[in-house]
C-alpha positions in Angstrom: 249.0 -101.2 202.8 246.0 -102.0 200.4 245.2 -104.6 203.2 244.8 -102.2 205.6 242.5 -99.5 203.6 240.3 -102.3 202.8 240.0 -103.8 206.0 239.8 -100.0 207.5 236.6 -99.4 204.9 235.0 -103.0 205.4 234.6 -101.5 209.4 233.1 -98.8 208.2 233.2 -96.2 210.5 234.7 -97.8 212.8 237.4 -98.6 210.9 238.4 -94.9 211.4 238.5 -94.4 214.8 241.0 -95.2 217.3 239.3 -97.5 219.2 240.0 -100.3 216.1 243.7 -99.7 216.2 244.2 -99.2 212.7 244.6 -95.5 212.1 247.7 -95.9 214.0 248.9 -98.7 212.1 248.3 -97.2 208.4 250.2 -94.2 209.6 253.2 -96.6 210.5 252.9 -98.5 207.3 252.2 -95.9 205.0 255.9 -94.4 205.5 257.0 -97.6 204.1 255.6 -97.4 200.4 257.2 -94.2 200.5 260.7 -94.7 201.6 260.7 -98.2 199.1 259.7 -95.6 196.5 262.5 -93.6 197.6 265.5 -95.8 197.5 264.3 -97.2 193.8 264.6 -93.6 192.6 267.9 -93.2 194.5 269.0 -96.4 192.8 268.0 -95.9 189.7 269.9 -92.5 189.8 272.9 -93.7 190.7 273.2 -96.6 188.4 272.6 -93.6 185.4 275.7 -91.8 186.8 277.6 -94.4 186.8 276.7 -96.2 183.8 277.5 -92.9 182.5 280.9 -92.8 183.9 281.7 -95.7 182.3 280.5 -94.8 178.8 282.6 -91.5 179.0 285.4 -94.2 180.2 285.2 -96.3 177.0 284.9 -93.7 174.9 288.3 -92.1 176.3 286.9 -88.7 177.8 287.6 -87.8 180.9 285.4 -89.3 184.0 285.1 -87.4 187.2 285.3 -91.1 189.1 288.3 -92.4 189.7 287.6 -95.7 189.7 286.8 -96.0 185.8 289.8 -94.7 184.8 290.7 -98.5 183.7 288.2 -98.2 181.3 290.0 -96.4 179.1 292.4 -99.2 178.5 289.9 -101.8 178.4 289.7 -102.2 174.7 293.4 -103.2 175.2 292.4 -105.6 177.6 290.1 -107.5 175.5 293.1 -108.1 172.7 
């Protein structure tokens, strides 16, 4: 994407119009930073909950996932 602004600026003007091609083509790669940006969040998110889970897990609470509910005899496990 920083390719492209650069390359659309060193045209100068026209670098902007549609006769260069590339308005179209930083519309279709501009989407991409954003869904990347996205998914990390969505990741990120979900790695929270679920490290979450399995702290509530350990420390014998109840978990709203089913599959921690091992954790709560792990410290058995590891004897």
């Amino acid at each position: 994407m920083d390719g492209l602004i650069s390359l659309r600026q060193c045209l100068g003007g026209a670098g902007y119009s549609a006769w260069s091609g590339l308005p179209g083509r930083v519309l279709f790669y501009a989407q991409f930073c954003t869904v990347e940006g996205d998914n990390t969040v969505m990741a990120e998110q979900a790695a929270s909950h679920l490290f979450g889970q399995a702290r509530k897990a350990l420390d014998g609470e109840e978990v709203m996932d089913k599959p921690f509910n091992y954790l709560k005899e792990a410290r058995s496990f590891a004897a």
